[in-house]
Backbone as CSV, one residue per row, in Angstrom:
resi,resn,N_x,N_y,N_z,CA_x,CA_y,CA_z,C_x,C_y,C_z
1,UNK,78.531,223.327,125.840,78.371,222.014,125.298,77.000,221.892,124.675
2,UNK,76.837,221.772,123.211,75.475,221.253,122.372,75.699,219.854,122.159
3,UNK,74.655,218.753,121.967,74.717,218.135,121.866,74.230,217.207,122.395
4,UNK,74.483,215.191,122.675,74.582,214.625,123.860,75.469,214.440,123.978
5,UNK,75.433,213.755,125.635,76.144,213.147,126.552,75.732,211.477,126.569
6,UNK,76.505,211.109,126.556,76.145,209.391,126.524,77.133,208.504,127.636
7,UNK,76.421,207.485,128.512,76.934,206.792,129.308,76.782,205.482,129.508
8,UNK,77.396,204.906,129.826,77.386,203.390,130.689,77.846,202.632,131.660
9,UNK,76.899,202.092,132.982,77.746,201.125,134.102,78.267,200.063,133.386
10,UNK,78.942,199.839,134.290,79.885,198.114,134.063,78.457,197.233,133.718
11,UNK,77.221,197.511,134.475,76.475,196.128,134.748,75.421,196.383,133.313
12,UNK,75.459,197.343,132.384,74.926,197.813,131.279,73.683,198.480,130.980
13,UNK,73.485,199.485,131.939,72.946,200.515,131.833,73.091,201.756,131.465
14,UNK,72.457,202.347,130.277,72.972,203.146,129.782,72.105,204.529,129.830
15,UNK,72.907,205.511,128.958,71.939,206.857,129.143,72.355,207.882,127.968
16,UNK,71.376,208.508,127.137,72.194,209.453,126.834,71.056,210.994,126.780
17,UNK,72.008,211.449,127.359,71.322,213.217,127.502,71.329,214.191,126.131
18,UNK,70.147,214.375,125.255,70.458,215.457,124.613,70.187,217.356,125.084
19,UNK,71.072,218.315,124.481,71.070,219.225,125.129,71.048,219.829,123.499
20,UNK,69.700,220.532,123.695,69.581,221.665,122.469,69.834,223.189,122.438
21,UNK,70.227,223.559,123.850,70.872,225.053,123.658,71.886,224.773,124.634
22,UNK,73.076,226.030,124.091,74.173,225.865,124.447,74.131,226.613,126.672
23,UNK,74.134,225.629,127.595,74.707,226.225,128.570,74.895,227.261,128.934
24,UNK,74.452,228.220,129.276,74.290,229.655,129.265,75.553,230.000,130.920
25,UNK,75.235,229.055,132.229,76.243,229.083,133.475,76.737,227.626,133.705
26,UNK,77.679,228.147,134.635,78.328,227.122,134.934,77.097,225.842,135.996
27,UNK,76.105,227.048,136.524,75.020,226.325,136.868,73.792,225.406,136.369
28,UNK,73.756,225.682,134.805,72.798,225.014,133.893,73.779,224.145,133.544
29,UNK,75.331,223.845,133.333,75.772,222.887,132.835,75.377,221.782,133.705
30,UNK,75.921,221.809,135.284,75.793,221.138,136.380,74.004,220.411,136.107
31,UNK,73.605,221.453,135.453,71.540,220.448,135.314,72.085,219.696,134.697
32,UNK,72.708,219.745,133.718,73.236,218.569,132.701,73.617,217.254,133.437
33,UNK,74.677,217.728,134.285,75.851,216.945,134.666,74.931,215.651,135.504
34,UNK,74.001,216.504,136.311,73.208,215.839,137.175,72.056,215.083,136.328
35,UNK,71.891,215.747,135.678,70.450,214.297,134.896,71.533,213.247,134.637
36,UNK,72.543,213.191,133.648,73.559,212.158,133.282,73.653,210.694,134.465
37,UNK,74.087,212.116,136.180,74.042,210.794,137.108,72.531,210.357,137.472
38,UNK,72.128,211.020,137.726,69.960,210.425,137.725,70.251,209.101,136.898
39,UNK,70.092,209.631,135.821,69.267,208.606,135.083,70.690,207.133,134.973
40,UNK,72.276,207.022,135.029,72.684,205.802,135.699,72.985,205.656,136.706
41,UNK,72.370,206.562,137.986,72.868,205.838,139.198,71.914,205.755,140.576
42,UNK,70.336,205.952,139.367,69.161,205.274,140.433,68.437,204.533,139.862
């Protein structure tokens, strides 16, 4: 996945992650996955 990721709660907080190289493991995606929840769900 290149690119961002973009999100939003119901209560309107939003987020969006850009990612400039492509994911190399299934373990660097998961860094991804996890900033996404960081940054809407603290």
């Amino acid at each position: 996945m290149r690119g961002t990721r973009n999100g939003v709660t119901e209560d309107g907080r939003a987020a969006t992650v850009a990612v400039t190289a492509l994911p190399g493991t299934g373990e660097a995606m998961q860094h991804v996955i996890d900033a996404m929840d960081t940054a809407l769900c603290r």
